[in-house]
C-alpha positions as CSV (number, residue, x, y, z in Angstrom):
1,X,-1.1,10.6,9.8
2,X,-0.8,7.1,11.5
3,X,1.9,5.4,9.7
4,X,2.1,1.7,10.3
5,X,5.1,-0.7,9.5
6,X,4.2,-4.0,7.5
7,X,8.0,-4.9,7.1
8,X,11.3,-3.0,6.6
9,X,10.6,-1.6,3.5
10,X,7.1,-0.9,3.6
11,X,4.8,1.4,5.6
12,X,0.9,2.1,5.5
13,X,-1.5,4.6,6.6
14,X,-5.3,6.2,6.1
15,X,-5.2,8.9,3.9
16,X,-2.4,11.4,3.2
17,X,-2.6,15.0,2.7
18,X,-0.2,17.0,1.0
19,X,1.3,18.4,4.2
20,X,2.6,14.7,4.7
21,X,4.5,13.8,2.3
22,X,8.0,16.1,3.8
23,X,7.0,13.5,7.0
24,X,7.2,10.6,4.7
25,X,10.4,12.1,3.2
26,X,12.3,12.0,6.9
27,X,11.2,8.5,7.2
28,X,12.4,7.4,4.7
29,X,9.8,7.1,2.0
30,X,11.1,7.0,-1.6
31,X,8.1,5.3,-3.2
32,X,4.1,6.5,-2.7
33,X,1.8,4.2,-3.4
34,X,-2.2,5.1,-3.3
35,X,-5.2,2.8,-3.5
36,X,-7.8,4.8,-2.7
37,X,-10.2,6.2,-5.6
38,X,-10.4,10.0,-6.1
39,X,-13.7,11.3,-4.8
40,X,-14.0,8.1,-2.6
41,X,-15.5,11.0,0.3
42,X,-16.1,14.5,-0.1
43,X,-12.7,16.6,1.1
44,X,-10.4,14.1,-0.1
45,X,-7.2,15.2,-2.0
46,X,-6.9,14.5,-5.2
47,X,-4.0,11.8,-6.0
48,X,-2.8,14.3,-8.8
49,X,-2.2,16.6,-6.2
50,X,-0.2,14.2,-3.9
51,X,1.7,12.8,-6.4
52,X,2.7,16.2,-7.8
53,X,4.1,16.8,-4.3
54,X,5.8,13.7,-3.9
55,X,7.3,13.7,-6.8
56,X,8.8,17.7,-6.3
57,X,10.2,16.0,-2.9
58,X,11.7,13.2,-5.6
59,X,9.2,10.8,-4.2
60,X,8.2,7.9,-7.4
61,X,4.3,7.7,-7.4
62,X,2.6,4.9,-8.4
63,X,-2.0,5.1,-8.6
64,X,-3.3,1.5,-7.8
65,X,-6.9,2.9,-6.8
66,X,-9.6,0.1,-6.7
67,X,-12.8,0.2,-4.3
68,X,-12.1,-1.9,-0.9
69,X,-12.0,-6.1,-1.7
70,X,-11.9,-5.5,-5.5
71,X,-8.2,-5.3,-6.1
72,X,-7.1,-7.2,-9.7
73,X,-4.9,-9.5,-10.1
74,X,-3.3,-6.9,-12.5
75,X,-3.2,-4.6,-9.3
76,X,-1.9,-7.1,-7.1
77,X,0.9,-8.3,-9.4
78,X,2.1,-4.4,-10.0
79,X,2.3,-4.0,-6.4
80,X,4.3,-7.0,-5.9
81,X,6.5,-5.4,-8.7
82,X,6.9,-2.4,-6.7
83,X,7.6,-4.0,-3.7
84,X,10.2,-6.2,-5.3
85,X,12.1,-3.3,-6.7
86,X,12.5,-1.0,-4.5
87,X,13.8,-4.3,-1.6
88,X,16.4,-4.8,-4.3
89,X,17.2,-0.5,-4.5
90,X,17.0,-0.3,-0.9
91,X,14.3,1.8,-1.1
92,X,11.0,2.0,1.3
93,X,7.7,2.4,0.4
94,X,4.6,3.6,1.7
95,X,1.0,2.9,0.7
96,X,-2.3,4.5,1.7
97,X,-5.9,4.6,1.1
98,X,-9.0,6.1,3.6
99,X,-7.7,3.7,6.5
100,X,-5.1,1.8,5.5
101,X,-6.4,-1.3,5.3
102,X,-7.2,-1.5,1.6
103,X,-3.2,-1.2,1.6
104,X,-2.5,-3.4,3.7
105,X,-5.0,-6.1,1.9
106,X,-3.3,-5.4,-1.2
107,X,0.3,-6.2,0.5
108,X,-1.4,-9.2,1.9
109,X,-2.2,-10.5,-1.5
110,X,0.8,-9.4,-3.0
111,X,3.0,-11.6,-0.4
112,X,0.6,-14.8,-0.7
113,X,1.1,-15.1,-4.3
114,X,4.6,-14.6,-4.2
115,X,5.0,-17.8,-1.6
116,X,5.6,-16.3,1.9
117,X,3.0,-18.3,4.4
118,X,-0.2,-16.9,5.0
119,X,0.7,-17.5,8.8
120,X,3.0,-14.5,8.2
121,X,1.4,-12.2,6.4
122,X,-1.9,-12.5,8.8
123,X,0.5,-12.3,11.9
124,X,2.1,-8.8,10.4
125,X,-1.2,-7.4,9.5
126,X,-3.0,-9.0,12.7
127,X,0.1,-7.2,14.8
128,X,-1.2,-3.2,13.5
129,X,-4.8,-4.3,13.6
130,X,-5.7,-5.2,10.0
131,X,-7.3,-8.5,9.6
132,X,-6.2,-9.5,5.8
133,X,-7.8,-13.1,6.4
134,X,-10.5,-12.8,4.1
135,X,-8.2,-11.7,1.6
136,X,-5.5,-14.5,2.1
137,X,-8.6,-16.6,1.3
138,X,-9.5,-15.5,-1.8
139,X,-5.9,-15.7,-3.3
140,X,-5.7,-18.9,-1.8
141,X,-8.9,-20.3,-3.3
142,X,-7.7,-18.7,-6.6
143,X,-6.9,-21.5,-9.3
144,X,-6.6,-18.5,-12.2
């Protein structure tokens, strides 16, 4: 597992297998945030089966799944949520999906609609080799 930093509180990487999460654990991780589908590919775990680790290494879980550029405004305001809370509990959080760009794309969103400058956000993504600018654009053209 790759992990990539997006800020101090937040990590991303491709997909996570069980044998992971004790990593995540030592670095720190105290939230576990998937957007990746079940049965996106053939061999992947099944989130039940992550969070049911994380959660015995007192990891919180939280199942955003939604297929790559389709995230929902729903999705995108919970992760925001998520993001929020655990800054204020000084807790970090890690998100994943098959590559980890979903994740970051979802961050990306997350940030533009809560007012940080989409200069930013595409800098940090741009800086672990996720371009988000596509994404930026749809929030920005958003007028819902």
């Amino acid at each position: 597992m790759r992990t990539m930093i997006l800020s101090d509180t937040l990590t991303v990487s491709g997909q996570i297998n069980v044998e992971d999460i004790q990593a995540l654990k030592s670095e720190g991780v105290s939230v576990l945030v998937c957007t990746r589908p079940d049965a996106e590919s053939q061999g992947q775990p099944h989130f039940a089966d992550i969070a049911l680790a994380a959660e015995d290494c007192g990891i919180e879980v939280a199942n955003l799944p939604f297929k790559s550029g389709k995230e929902t405004k729903e999705q995108v305001t919970a992760f925001a949520h998520i993001l929020r809370k655990a800054s204020k509990e000084g807790k970090k959080v890690h998100a994943f999906c098959r590559t980890g760009n979903r994740a970051a794309c979802l961050w990306a969103s997350a940030q533009v609609r809560e007012g940080r400058p989409a200069s930013e956000v595409l800098a940090a993504a741009n800086a672990i080799g996720f371009d988000v600018s596509e994404t930026i654009n749809s929030v920005n053209g958003d007028t819902n």
